[in-house]
C-alpha positions as CSV (number, residue, x, y, z in Angstrom):
1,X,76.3,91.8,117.2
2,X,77.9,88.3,117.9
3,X,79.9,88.5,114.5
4,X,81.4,91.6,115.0
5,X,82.4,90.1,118.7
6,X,83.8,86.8,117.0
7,X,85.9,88.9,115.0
8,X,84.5,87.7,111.8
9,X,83.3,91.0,110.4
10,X,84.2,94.8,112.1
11,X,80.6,97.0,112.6
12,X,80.9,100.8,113.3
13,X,78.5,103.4,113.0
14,X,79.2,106.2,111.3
15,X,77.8,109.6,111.3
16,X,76.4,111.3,107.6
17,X,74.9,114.5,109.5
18,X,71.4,115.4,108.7
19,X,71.0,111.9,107.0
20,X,72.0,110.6,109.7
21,X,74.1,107.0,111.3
22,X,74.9,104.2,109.5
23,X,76.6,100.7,110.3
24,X,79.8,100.7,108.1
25,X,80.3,96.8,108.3
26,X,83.2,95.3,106.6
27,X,84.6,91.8,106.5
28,X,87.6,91.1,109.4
29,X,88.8,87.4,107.8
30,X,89.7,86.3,104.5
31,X,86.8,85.5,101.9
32,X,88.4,82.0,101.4
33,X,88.1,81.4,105.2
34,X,84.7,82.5,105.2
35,X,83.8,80.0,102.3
36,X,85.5,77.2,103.6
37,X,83.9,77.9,107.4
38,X,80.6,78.0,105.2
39,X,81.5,74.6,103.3
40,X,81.8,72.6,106.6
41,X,78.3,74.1,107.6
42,X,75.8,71.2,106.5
43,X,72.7,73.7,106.6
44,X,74.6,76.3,104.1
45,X,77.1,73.7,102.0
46,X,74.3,73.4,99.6
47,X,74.7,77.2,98.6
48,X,78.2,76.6,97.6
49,X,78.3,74.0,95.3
50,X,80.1,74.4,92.1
């Protein structure tokens, strides 16, 4: 997906045999960069207030 391509979160899939795949995703920056790049989003700032 275009997240795991910015570099923003890694995506694999993972085999659990007969139950089978799953999307292990886990997050590639800091959570503080994440909030602050969400901050300076006008659409999603509002979801951040303290």
């Amino acid at each position: 997906n275009e997240l795991d391509m910015l570099g923003i979160v890694n995506a694999r899939v993972m085999s659990k045999g007969r139950y089978g795949r799953t999307k292990v995703v886990k997050l590639a920056i800091s959570e503080r960069a994440l909030i602050e790049g969400l901050k300076s989003d006008p659409r999603v700032a509002w979801l951040l207030q303290d």
